[in-house]
C-alpha positions as a Markdown table, in Angstrom:
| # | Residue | x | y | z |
|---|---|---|---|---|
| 1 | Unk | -6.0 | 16.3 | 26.1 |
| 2 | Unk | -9.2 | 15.8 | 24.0 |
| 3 | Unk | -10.6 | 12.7 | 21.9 |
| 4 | Unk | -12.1 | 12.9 | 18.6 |
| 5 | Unk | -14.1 | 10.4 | 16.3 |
| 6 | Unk | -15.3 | 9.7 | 12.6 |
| 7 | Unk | -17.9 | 7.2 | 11.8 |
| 8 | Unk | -19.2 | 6.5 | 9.0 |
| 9 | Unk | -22.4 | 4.1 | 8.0 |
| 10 | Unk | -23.1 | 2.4 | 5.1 |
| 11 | Unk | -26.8 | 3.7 | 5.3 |
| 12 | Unk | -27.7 | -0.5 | 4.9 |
| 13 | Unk | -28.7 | -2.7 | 7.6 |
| 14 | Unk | -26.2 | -5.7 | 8.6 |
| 15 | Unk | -25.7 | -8.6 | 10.9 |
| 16 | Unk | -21.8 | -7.6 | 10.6 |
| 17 | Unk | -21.6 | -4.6 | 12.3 |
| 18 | Unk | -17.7 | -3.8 | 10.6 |
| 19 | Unk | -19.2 | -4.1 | 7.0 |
| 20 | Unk | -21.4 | -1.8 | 7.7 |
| 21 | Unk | -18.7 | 0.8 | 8.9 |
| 22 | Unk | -16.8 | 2.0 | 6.0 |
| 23 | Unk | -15.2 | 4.6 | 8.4 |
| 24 | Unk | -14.3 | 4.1 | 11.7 |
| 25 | Unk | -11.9 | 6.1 | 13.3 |
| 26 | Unk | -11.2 | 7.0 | 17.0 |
| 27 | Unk | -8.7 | 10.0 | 18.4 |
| 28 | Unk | -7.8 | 9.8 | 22.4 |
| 29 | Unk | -5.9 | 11.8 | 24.4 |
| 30 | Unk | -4.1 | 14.2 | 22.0 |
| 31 | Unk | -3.4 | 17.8 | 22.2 |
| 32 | Unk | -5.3 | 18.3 | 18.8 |
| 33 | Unk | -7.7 | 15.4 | 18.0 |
| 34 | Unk | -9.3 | 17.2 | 14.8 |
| 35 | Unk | -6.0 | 17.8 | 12.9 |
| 36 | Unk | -5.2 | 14.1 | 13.9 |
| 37 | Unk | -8.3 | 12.7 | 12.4 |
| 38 | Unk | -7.8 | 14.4 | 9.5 |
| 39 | Unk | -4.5 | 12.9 | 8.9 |
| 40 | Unk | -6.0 | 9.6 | 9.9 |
| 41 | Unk | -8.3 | 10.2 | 7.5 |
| 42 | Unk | -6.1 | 10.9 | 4.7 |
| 43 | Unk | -4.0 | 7.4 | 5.6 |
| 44 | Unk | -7.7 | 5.7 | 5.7 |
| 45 | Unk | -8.8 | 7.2 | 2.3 |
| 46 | Unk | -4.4 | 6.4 | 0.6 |
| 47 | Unk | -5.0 | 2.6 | 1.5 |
| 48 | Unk | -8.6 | 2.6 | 0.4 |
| 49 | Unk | -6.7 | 3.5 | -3.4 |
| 50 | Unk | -3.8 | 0.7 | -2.4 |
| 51 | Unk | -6.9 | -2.1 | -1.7 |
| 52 | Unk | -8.3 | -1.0 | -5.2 |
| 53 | Unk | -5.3 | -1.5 | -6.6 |
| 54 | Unk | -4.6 | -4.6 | -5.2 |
| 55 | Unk | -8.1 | -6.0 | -6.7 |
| 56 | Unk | -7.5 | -4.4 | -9.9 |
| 57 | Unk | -4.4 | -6.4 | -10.1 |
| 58 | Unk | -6.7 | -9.6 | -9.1 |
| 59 | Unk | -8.6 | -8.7 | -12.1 |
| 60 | Unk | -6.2 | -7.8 | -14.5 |
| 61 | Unk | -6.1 | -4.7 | -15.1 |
| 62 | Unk | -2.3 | -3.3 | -15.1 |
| 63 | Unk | -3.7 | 0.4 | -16.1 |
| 64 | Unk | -6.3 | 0.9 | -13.5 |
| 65 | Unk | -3.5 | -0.7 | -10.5 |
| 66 | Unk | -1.2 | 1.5 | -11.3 |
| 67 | Unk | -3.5 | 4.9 | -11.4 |
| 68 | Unk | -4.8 | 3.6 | -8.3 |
| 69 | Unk | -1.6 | 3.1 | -6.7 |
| 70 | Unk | -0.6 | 6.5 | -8.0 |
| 71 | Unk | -3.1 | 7.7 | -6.4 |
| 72 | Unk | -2.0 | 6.5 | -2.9 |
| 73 | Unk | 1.5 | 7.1 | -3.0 |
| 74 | Unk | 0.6 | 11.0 | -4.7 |
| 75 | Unk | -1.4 | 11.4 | -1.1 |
| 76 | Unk | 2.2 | 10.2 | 0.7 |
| 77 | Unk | 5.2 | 10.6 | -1.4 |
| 78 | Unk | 7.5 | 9.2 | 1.3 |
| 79 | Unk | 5.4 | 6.4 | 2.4 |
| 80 | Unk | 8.1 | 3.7 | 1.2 |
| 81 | Unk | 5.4 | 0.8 | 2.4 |
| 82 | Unk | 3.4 | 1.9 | -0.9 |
| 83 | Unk | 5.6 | 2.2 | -3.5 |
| 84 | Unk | 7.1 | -1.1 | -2.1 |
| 85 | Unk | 3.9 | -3.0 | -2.7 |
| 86 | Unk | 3.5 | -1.0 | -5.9 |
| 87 | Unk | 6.2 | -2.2 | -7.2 |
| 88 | Unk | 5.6 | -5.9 | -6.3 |
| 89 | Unk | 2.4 | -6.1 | -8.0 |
| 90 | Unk | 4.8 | -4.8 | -11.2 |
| 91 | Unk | 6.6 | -7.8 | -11.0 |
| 92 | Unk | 4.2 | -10.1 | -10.2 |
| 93 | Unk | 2.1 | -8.9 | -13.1 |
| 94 | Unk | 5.5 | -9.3 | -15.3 |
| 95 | Unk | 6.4 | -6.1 | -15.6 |
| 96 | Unk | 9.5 | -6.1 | -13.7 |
| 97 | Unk | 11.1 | -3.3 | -16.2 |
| 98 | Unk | 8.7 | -1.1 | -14.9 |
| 99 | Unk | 9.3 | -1.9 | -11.4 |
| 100 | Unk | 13.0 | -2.0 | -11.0 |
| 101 | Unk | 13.8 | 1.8 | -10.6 |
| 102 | Unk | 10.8 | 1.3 | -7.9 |
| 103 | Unk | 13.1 | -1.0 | -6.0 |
| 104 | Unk | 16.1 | 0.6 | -6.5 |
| 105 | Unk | 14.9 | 3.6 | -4.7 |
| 106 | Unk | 13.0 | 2.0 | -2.1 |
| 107 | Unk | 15.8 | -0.5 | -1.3 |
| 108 | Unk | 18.3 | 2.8 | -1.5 |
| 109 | Unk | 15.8 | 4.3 | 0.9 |
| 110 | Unk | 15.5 | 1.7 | 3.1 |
| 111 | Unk | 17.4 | -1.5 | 2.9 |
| 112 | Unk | 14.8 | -3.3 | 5.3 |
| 113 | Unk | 12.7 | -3.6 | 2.2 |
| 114 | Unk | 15.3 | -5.4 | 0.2 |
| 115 | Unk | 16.1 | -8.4 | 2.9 |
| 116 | Unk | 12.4 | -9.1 | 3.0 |
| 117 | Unk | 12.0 | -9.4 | -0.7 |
| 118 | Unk | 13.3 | -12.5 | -1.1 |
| 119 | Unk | 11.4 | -13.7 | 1.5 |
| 120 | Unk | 8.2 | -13.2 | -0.6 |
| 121 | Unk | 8.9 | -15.6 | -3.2 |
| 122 | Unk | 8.7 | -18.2 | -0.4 |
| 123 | Unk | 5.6 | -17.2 | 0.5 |
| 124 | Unk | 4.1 | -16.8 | -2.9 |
| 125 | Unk | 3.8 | -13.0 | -2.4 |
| 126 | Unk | 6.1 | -12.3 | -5.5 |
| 127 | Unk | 5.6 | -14.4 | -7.6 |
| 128 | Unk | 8.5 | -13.9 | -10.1 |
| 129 | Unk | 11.5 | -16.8 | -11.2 |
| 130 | Unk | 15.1 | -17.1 | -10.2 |
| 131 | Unk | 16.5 | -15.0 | -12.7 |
| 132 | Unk | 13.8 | -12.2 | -12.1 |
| 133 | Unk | 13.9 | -12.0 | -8.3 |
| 134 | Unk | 18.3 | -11.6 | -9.0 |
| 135 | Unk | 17.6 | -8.7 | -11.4 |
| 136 | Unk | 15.6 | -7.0 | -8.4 |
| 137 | Unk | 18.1 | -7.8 | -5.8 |
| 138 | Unk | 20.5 | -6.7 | -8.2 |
| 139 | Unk | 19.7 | -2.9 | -7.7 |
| 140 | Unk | 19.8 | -0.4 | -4.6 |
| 141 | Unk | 23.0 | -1.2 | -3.5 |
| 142 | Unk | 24.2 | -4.0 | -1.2 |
């Protein structure tokens, strides 16, 4: 077994050592530590495009979210975690049309996803009414 690392520095001095690390990933005991960094790398880099997302939505801006949550779920078509929160920020931006077939599959996929839905409009994670939160349950089955 061999270990691998990847870390990257800002290049700017700072008290908080974790700001200052854009990249920081460790590899131990594996049979092939470079190949694993690289994927871990590639999962890093997917949820980098998912947090820019996120604060596009923050900001407004529907078109950039969704090219940046393209961009994520482009790097792992089968990551189900993505295209879930993809399709949340749809809804919570009022484009629920837009994210239904997202849910339908996902829920299809994995019905996991579709008992803790409702459990975001509690929390204020999906923000959408009554009658919108029933159209989404309404799909994938179940």
């Amino acid at each position: 077994m061999q270990s691998a690392a990847l870390i990257v520095v800002s290049g700017e001095r700072t008290d908080k050592a974790w700001e200052g690390r854009p990249v920081d990933l460790r590899v131990d005991d594996h049979p092939n530590p470079i190949q694993e960094l690289k994927r871990q790398l590639k999962v890093h880099r997917a949820y980098e495009h998912m947090n820019r997302g996120d604060l596009a939505v923050e900001e407004g801006d529907m078109a950039k979210a969704r090219k940046e949550y393209g961009a994520a779920e482009a790097m792992f078509p089968g990551n189900m975690e993505m295209k879930y929160w993809h399709a949340v920020a749809l809804a919570n931006a009022g484009q629920v049309e837009a994210a239904l077939p997202m849910f339908e599959m996902i829920f299809k996929k994995n019905p996991n996803w579709k008992v803790l839905t409702p459990r975001l409009t509690k929390s204020g994670l999906l923000t959408v009414d009554a009658k919108e939160l029933e159209r989404i349950m309404a799909v994938g089955g179940r």
